[in-house]
N, C-alpha and C positions, 0 to 999 in steps of 0.2 A: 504494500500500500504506500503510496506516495505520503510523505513528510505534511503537517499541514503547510498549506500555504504554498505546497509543489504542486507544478501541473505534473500530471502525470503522462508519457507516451499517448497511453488508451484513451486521454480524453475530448478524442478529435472521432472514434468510432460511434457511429449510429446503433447500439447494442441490440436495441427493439429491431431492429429491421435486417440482424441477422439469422439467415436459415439454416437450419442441421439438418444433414441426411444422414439414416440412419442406413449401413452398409454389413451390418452384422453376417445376415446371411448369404448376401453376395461373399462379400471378401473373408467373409469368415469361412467362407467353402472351400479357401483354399486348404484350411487347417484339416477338416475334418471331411473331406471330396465330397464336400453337398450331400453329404447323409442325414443331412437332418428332418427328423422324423413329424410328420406331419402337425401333430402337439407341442413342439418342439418350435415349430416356428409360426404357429399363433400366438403362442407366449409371447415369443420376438417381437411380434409385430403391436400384441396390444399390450406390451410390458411399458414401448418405446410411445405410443401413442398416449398411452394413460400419462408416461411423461412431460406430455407436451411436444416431445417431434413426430409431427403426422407426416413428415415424408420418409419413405421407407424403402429403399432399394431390395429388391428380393429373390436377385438371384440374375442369371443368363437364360435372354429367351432365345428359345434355337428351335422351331418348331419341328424341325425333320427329327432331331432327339427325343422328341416326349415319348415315344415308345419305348426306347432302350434307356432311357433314364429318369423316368415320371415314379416310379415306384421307390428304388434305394438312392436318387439322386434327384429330389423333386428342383432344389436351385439350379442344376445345371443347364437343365432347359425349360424350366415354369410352363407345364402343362396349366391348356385351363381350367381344367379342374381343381387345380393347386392355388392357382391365384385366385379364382372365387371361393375357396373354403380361408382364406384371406382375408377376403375382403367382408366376409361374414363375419367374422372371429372380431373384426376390429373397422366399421364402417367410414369411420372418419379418417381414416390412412387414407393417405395419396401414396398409392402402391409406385417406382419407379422399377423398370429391368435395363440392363442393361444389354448392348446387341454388336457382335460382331458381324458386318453388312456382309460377311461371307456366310453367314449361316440363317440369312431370312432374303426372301424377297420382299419389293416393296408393299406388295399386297395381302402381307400376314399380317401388318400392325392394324386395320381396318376392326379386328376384332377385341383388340387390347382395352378401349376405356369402357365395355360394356363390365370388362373384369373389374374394373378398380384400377387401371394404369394410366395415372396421369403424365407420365412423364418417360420417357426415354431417351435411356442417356448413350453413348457410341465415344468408344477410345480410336483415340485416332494419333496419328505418327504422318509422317511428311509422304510416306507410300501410300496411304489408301485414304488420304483427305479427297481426293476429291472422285472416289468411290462412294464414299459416302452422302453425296447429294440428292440421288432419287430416295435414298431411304427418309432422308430429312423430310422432304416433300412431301412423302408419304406417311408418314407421322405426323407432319403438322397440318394435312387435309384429313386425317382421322381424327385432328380434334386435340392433341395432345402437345406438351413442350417439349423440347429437344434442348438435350444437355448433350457438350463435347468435352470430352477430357483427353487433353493431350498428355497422354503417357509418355514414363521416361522423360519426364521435364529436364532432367539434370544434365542428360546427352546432347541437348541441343544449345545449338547459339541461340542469344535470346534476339537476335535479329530474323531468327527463323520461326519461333515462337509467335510472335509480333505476327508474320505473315499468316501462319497458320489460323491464328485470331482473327485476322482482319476477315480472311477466307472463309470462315464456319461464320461470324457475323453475317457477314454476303449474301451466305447459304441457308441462314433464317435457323439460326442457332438459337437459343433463348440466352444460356448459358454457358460460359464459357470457363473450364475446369484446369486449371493445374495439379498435375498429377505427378507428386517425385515418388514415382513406381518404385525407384532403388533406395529410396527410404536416406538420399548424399545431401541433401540440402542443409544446410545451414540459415540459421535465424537473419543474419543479413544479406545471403542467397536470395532469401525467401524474397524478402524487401524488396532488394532489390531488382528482380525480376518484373513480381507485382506492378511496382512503380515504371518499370518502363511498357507495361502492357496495360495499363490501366488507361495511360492518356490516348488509345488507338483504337477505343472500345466503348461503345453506348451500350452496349447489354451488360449485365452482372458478373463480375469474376466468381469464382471458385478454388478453393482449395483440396488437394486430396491427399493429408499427411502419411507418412510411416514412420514409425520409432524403433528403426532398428540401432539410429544411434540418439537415443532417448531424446530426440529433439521434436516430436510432432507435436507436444503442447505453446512449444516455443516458436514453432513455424506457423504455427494458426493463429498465435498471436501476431507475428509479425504480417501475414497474410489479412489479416480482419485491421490492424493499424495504415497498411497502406490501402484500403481500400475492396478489398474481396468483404463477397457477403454471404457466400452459400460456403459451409465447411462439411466435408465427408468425416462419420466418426464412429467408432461402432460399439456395444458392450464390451468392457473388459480390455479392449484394445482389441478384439479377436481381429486376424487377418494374415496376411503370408507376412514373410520377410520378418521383420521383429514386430508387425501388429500394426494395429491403425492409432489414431487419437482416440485417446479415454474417450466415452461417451459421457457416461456419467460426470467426468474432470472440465469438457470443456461447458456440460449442461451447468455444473454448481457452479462455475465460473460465472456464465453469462448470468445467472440467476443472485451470484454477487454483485451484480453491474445492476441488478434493476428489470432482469426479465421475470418477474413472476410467474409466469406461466410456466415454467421451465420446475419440474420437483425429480429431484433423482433418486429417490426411495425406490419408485418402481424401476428403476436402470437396476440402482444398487443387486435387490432381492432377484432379477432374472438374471442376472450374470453369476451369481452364487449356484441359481440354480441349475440354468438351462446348460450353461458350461461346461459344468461337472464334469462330466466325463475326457474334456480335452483339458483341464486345468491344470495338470502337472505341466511343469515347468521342464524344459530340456536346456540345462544351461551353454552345451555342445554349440546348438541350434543358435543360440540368444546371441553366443562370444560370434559366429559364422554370419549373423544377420550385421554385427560389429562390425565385419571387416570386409563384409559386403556394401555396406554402406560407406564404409571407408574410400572403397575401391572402384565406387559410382560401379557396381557389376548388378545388368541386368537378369532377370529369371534364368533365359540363352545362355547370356557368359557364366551363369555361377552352376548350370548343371553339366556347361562342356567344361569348367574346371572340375567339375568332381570326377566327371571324366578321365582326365588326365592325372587326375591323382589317388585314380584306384581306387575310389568311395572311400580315401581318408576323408576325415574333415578338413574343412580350409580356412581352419583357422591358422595355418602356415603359411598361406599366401601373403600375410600381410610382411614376413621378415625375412622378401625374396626381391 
């Protein structure tokens, strides 16, 4: 807390008029391969809503998969079956999925907001940005928003970034998502990015933390001070790599700033519960998520290192 009589950084952010997405069960699927059980993520859903974040990412829609993965991997491709026993459990979610444009045509989203999907979101990289145009189109004539998250933020020039922006803007983006996939960024990384994409942009920035080097509470801050206003965040941190931003950590936060709406009791009590089963800690894993984020190494590069190094772990690569 600032000194009295100090301004404080944070006191330039609009607190009310920032949004959480709740990313549990997408990114949390990388932990446990989207087995989660159909009880299991109406909890999630109305655990996170009873909180106050009614938007709720819930998984990959891939509709050629709901047969081969709608039963023991219902997030991997959100059958609709799965997204209405969703939207039942917890009415007032704004269900999001999110969609790699190789794995839908544009005339499967047409069926999405009858489910509960207000929103779809698309990762995208300098290769298949402008792949993703007729799906944009096709979502936003079914009625829905479009959120782009440029993954791997950390790999790119931010002059490239800039472009990438300006181009999903163009293409009738709603939302536009910074994504440090490899969990490298730095609090004045963070900044400074932000600030030079911010001035090239009339739609909303985004953030999408990982704490592999226990920095996603500090890069959401510095992300939400220069300007971003939609932050990715999940229970317990659950997610690949070293995990996402506390949900519960950046909810009490905001809820210390003046967002009332915001109570993390029900965060708290589902992450105790629904977790259980993936809650042991692998410290191997944690030091490897360390030195991957050290090492800016994407998903790619860190499983063609383990490759190389005979499925030791790599936590040796960093004193090479």
């Amino acid at each position: 807390m600032p000194l009295p009589g100090e301004a404080s950084a944070m006191d330039s952010v609009d607190f009310q008029n920032v949004r959480l997405l709740d990313v549990t069960l997408r990114d949390g699927g990388y932990v446990n391969r989207h087995s989660w059980a159909a009880d299991q993520a109406e909890r999630v859903v109305r655990s996170v809503v009873r909180a106050g974040v009614e938007r709720v990412e819930v998984g990959y829609f891939r509709p050629r998969r709901h047969d081969a993965d709608g039963a023991t991997a219902p997030t991997a491709s959100c059958p609709s079956g799965f997204l209405a026993r969703l939207r039942r459990a917890a009415p007032r979610a704004r269900l999001a999925v999110m969609v790699r444009p190789g794995d839908t045509a544009p005339e499967d989203y047409a069926a999405l907001p009858a489910l509960g999907v207000t929103t779809v979101r698309f990762p995208v990289g300098p290769r298949n940005l402008a792949a993703t145009r007729p799906h944009i189109e096709a979502v936003k004539a079914a009625g829905m928003a479009v959120g782009l998250n440029v993954i791997r933020v950390s790999e790119l020039p931010p002059a490239e970034v800039v472009r990438i922006a300006e181009r999903a803007e163009g293409d009738g983006a709603d939302v536009f998502y910074l994504a440090d996939s490899n969990g490298s960024l730095f609090p004045e990384d963070v900044a400074r990015l932000v600030g030079e994409i911010r001035g090239h942009l009339a739609i909303p920035l985004g953030f999408h933390a990982h704490d592999g080097l226990h920095l996603a509470f500090g890069n959401a801050l510095a992300a939400l001070r220069e300007g971003c206003a939609y932050l990715d965040a999940s229970l317990g941190g659950m997610g690949k790599g070293g995990g996402n931003l506390r949900l519960d950590l950046i909810a009490g936060y905001l809820r210390s700033r003046g967002v009332r709406s915001l109570d993390i009791a029900p965060l708290a009590r589902a992450a105790a519960d629904v977790l259980e089963p993936w809650k042991t800690r692998d410290f191997t894993a944690e030091a490897e998520s360390i030195v991957s984020g050290l090492l800016n190494l994407n998903l790619d590069e860190i499983s063609a290192a383990r490759e190389r190094n005979d499925g030791r772990d790599l936590v040796s690569l960093l004193n090479r």
